[in-house]
VMD Tcl script that draws the C-alpha trace (Angstrom):
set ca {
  {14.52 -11.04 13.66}
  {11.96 -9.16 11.66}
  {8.31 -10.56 11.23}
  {9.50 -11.16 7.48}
  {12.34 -13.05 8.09}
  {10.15 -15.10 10.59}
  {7.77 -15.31 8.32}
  {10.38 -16.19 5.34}
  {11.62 -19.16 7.35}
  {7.89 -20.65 8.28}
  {7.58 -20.23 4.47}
  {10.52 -22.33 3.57}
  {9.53 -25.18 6.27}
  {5.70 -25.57 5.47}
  {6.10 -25.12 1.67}
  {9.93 -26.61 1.01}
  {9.16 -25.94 -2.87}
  {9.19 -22.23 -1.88}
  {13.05 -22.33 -1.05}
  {13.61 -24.62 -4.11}
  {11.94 -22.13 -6.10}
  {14.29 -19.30 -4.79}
  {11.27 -17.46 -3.17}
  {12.48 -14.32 -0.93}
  {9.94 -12.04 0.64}
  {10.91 -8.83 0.13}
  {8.37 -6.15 1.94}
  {4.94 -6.45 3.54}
  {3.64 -3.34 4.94}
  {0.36 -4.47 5.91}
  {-1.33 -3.86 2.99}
  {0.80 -5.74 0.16}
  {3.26 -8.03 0.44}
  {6.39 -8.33 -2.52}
  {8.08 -11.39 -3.10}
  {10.78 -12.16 -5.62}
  {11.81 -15.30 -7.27}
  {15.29 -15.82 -9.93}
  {14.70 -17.22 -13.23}
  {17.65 -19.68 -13.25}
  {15.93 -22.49 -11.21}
  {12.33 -21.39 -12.98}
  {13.05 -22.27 -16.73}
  {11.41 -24.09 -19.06}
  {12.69 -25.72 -22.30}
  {12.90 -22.28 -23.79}
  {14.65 -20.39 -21.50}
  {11.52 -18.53 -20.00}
  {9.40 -18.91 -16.59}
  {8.36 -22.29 -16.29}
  {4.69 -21.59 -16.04}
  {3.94 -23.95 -12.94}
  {6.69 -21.48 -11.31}
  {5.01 -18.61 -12.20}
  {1.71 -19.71 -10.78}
  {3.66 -20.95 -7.32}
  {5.50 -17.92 -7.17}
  {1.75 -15.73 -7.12}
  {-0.09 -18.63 -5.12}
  {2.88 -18.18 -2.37}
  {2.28 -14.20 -2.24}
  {-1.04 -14.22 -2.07}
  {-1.45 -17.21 0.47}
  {1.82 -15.35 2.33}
  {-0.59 -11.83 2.39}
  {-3.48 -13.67 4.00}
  {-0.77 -15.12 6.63}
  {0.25 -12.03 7.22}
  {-3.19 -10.16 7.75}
  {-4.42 -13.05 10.42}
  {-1.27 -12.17 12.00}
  {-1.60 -8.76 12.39}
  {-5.20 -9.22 13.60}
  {-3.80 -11.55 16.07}
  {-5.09 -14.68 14.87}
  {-3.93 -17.97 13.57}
  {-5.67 -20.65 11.41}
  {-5.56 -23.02 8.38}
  {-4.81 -20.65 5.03}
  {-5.63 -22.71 1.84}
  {-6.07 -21.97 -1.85}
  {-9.92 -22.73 -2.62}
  {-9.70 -21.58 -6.67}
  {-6.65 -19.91 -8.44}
  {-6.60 -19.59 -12.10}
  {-3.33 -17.45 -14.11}
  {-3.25 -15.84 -16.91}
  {0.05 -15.41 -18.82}
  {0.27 -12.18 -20.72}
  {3.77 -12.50 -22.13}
  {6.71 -14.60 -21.19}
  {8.86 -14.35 -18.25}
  {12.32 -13.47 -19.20}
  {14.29 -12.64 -16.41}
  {14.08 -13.07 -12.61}
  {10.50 -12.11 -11.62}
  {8.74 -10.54 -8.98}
  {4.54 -11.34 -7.25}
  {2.87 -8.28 -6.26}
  {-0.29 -8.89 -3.76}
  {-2.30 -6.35 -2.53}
  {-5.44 -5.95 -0.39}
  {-8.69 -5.35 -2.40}
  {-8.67 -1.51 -1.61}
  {-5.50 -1.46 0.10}
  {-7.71 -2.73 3.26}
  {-9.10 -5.73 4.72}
  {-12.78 -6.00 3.63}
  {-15.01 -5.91 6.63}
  {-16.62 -8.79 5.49}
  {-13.38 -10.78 5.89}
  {-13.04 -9.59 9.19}
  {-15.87 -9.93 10.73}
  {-16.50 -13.31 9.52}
  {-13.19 -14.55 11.19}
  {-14.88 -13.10 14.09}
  {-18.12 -14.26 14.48}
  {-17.17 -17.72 12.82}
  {-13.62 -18.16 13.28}
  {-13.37 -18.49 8.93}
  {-13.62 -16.26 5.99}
  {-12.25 -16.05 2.07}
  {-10.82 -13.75 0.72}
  {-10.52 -13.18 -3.15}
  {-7.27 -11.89 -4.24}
  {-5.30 -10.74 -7.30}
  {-1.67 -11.36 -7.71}
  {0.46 -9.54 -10.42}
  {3.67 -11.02 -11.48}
  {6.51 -8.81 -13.17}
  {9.88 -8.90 -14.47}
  {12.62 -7.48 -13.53}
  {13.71 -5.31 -10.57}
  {11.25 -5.82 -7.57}
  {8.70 -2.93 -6.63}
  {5.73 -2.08 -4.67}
  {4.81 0.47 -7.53}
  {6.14 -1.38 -10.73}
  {6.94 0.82 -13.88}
  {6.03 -2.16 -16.58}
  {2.98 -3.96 -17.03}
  {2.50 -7.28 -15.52}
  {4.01 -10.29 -17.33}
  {1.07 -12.76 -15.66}
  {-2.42 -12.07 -13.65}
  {-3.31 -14.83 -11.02}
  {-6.73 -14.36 -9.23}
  {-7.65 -16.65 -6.28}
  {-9.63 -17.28 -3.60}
  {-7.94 -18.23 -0.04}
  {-10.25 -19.86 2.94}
  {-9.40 -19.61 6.39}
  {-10.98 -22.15 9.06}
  {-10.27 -21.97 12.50}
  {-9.29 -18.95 12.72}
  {-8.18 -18.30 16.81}
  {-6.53 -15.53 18.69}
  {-2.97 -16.60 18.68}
  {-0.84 -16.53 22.43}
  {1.27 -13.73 23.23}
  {5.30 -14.48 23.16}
}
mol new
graphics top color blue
foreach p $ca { graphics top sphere $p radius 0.5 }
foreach p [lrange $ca 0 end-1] q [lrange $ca 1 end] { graphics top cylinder $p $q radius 0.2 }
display resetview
């Protein structure tokens, strides 16, 4: 089983909204991760993304991305959303798609070195939501902006299986 699909089934067990939602991780390549999510179960009253979706569906990707990054620095700890704020640039009329990349494409030093020396660190990350087909290098502008700020605490090298 890939890290994804791992990391796709954690997803659906610690945040069962996530599978209600129709959240599927798509690609992380250690610097972004892509997740996709269908309309049908994400309306609202006028046939469009149900904005609480929307905001799930960019919260997930970006929490997912700093999951991902303490796991490929071999650590483990408590990921939670400190501030997240979205803003909806037009509506969402189709299935949809979160974008999350690294500030930079990399993890900021600061990040890292403060899960070092302190075993917790935030991170401030922006998540672009689109319609349509999923892609790490979208053709369309985004359909939504979400811009957060993740905390880890107790961050801790994680054992070797």
């Amino acid at each position: 089983m890939t890290q994804l699909a791992r990391f796709q089934k954690r997803i659906q067990s610690m945040i069962p909204l996530s599978e209600a939602l129709g959240v599927k991780l798509l690609s992380y390549d250690g610097h972004a991760l892509l997740i996709s999510a269908p309309l049908e179960p994400n309306h609202n009253h006028q046939g469009t993304g149900f904005g609480g979706s929307v905001y799930s569906v960019a919260v997930i990707s970006a929490w997912g991305l700093v999951e991902l990054v303490l796991s490929d620095l071999g650590l483990s700890g408590k990921v939670v959303i400190q501030v997240g704020e979205i803003e909806h640039i037009e509506p969402v009329d189709s299935d949809f798609y979160a974008l999350c990349r690294l500030p930079g494409g990399e993890i900021p030093d600061r990040f890292r070195k403060s899960l070092a020396r302190h075993g917790k660190g935030r991170l401030s990350l922006i998540a672009e939501v689109y319609c349509g087909e999923p892609s790490t290098e979208p053709v369309s502008e985004p359909v939504a902006v979400f811009q957060g700020r993740f905390v880890v605490q107790g961050a801790h090298s994680r054992p070797v299986i």
